[in-house]
N, C-alpha and C positions, 0 to 999 in steps of 0.2 A: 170307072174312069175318074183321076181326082181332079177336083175342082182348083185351078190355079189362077179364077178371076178372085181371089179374096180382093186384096190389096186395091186392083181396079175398083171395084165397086165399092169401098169405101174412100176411094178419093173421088170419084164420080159422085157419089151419096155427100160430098162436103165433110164427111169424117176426118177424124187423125188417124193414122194408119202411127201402132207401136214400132218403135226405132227396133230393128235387128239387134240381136242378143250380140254384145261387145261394140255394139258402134256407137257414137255419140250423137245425143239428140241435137237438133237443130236449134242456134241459139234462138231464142226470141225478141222480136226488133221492140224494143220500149223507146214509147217517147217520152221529149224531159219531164221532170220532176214537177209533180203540180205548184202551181202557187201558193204560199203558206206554210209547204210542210218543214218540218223540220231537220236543218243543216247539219251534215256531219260533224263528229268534234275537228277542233283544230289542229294545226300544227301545231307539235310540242315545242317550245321555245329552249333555245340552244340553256339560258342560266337553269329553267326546272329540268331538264334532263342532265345537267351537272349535278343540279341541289339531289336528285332522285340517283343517279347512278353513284357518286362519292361522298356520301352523306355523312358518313364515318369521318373522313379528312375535313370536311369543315366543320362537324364538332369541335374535332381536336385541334384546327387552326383557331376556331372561333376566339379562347381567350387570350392568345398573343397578340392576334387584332387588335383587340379590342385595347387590350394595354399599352401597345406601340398605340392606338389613335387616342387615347387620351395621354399619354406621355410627352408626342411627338406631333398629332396631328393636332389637339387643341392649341397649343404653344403656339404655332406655326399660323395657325390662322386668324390668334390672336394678334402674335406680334405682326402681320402683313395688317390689318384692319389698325394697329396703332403707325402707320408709316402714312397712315390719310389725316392724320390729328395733330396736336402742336400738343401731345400732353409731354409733362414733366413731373418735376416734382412738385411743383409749386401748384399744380393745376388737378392733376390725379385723385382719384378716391383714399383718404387715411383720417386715420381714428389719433386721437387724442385724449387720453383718460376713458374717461364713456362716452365722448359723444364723438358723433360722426361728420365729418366734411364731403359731400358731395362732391363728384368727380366736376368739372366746370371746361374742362376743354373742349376744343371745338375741331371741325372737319374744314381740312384745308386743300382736299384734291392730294393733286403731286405736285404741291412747291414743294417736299422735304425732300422729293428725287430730285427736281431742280436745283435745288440749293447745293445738296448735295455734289449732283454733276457736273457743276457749274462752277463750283468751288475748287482751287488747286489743292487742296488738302486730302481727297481722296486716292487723286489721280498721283499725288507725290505715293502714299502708302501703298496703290496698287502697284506701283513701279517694284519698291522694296519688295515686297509680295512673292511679283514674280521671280525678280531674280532671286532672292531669297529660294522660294519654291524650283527653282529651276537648277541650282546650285544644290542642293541637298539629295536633290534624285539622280542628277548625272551624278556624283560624285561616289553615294551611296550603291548606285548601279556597278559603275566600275568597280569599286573595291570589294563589293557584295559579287561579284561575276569573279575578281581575279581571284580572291580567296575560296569560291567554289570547284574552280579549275584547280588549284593546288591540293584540296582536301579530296578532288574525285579521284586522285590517284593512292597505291599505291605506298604509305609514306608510314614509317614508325613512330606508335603512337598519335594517329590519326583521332581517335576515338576522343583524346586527351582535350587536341587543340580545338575537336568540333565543341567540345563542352565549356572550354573556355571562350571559345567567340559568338557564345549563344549566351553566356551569361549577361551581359549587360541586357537583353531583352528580357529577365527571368527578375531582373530585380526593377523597383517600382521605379518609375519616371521621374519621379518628385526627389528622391533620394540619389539617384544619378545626378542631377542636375546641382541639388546642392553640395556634393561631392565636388562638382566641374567647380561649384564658384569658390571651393577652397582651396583648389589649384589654382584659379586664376586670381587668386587675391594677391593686392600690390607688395605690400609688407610682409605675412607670410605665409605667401604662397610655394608650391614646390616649384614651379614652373620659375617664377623670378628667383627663387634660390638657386637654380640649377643654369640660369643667366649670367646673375651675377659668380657663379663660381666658377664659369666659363670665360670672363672677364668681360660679358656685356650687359651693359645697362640694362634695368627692368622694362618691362613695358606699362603700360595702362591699359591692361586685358579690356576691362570692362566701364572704363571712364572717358575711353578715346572713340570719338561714333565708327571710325574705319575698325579700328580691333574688337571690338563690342561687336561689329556685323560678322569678323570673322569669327569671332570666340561663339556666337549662336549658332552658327553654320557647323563648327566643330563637333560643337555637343549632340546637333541632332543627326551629325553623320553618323556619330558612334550609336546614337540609339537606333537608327534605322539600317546599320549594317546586318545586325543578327538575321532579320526578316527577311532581307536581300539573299544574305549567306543562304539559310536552309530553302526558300524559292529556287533557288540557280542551282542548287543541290542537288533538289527531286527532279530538275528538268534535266541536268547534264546526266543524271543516271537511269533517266527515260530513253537516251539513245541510243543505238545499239553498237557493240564493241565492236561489230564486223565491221562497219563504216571506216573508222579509223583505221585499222586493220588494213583493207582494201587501199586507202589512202597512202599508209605510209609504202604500202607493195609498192604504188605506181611510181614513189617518188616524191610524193607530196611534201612538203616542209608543214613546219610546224603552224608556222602564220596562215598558211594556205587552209591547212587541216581545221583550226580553229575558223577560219573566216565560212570555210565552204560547208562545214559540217556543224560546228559546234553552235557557230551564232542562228542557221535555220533550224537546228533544234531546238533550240531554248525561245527561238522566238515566240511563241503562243504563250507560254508562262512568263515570261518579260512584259509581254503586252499588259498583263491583265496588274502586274506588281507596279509596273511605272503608274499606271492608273489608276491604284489604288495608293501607295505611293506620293501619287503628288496630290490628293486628295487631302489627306491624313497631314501632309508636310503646308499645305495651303491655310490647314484651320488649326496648325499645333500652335498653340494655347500656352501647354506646362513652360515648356524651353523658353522664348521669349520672357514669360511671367514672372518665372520664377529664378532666371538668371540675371537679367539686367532691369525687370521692370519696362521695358521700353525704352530707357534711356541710352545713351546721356541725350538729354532734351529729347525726346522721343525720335532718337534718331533708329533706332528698332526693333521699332511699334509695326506690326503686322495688321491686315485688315481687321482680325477678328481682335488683338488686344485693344486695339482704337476701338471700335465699338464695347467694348467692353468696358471703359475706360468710361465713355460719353454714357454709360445706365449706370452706374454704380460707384465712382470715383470723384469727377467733377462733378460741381456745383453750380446751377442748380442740375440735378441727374433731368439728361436728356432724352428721356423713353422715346419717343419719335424719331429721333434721329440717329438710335442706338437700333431701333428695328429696322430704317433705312439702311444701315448700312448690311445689318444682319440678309436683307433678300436682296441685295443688291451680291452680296459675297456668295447665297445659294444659285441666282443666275448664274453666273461667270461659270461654278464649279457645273452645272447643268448644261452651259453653252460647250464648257471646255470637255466634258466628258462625249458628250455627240459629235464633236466635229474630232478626237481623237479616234473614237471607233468607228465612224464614218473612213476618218484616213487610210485606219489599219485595215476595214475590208475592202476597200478601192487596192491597197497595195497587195492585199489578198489574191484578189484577182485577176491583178497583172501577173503575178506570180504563176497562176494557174493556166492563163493565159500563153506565156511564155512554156 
């Protein structure tokens, strides 16, 4: 007869009785971990498990870093540490022959932002500024949007006219601009030639502060058309022809079709051009500089030619007050960019919403 107390008698006896073939043993209960011993490793921290899984891409981003931070980032942190100082030129570190003058300026806090703030002289240039900046993008918009609508159809010798309204982007700034101020010259310019042959008076393009503001606005519509133009280009031919199509079946007019179709297409590539756009139009530099200088008596003088004017032109050159104005114009352009795309995802989502 077989004996089938095994099992009993070795849990009776205090034995382990072996776990049956395919079943899992019993786990066993452990208490915590003695005192002293040694803690597992840690968590991997989110920057070493980037530095270790794309180690490749920050090689090869490493030396642009590093170029843009010393290009862009020491400048920057210089001239914000000179916006606490009263240096100038008179004060500053410069050499003479062999020897050397120590720098001797001093740390003033933020009176140069008070001063600055406080003073009408800012507050007049930011005025020009914006409407300045504000006039060159709508304007550039519209006639950069209507001329995309014209060239998306259809039209002989389309190829022609896109190559002709893309050239003024294709040739240099500096050489546009001095081109404009031989049209706009008093005596002989084409523009007052083409006045007086029509039997009116010339004008004072560039020596009248009213025509002067217009004649800068002209010149930088025409540079900032091109970039409008081919922008509104790639987005009107991102939309699809059955839209239109559909539209005119129902009845649609043309206004309608444009209003209901064409401006919600384009709008995500318009958002990002007006942005860039008035960016580029806020700090342009060449057009003012090199068309009127600022004048007549610095009637259009932009924020960034006024600072510019106050490091390197007047006497004595005002370092301090030329980096104040320099982060005072990177706020605004940093406040003005957040609270536009803050705008445009709020309208986003009413859209979404509806």
């Amino acid at each position: 007869m077989a004996d089938v107390s095994g099992p009993s008698k070795a849990a009776a006896g205090g034995g382990t009785a072996a776990p049956a073939a395919g079943l899992p043993a019993e786990r066993k209960e452990t208490g915590p971990a003695p005192t002293g011993s040694r803690p597992g490793p840690g968590p991997v921290t989110r920057l070493r498990r980037g530095l270790a899984t794309h180690w490749y891409a920050w090689v090869m981003v490493a030396p642009v870093v590093t170029v843009i931070g010393v290009i862009v980032g020491w400048p920057l942190v210089r001239g914000l540490y000179l916006t606490f100082t009263d240096a100038d030129e008179s004060n500053v570190e410069r050499r003479i022959g062999v020897n050397t003058i120590d720098a001797s300026y001093e740390f003033v806090g933020l009176q140069n932002y008070v001063d600055v703030l406080t003073g009408g002289h800012f507050w007049d240039k930011l005025v020009w500024t914006v409407v300045w900046t504000v006039s060159c993008v709508v304007i550039t918009f519209v006639i950069g949007l209507t001329l995309a609508n014209m060239l998306n159809r259809k039209v002989r010798g389309r190829s022609l006219y896109r190559i002709a309204l893309i050239l003024p982007w294709a040739i240099p700034a500096f050489v546009s601009v001095f081109a404009w101020r031989m049209l706009y010259n008093e005596r002989s310019g084409i523009l007052n030639a083409a006045l007086e042959g029509g039997g009116l008076s010339a004008m004072s393009w560039l020596t009248d502060p009213f025509w002067a503001k217009v004649s800068v606005i002209a010149v930088n519509v025409w540079l900032g058309v091109p970039f409008m133009l081919i922008a509104m280009l790639g987005a009107l031919q991102s939309i699809p022809a059955e839209q239109y199509e559909a539209a005119e079946m129902d009845g649609a007019t043309a206004w309608q079709r444009f209003w209901n179709i064409t401006l919600p297409g384009v709008r995500s590539v318009s958002a990002t051009v007006v942005l860039l756009s008035s960016i580029w139009t806020f700090n342009m530099f060449p057009v003012i500089f090199l068309l009127t200088g600022g004048g007549p008596v610095g009637s259009t003088d932009i924020l960034v030619t006024e600072a510019f004017k106050l490091a390197f032109q007047r006497s004595p050159r005002d370092f301090a007050g030329s980096a104040t104005w320099g982060v005072l114009i990177l706020i605004l352009l940093i406040l003005f960019a957040l609270v536009y795309r803050r705008a445009l995802r709020q309208q986003g989502d009413k859209e979404g919403a509806w």
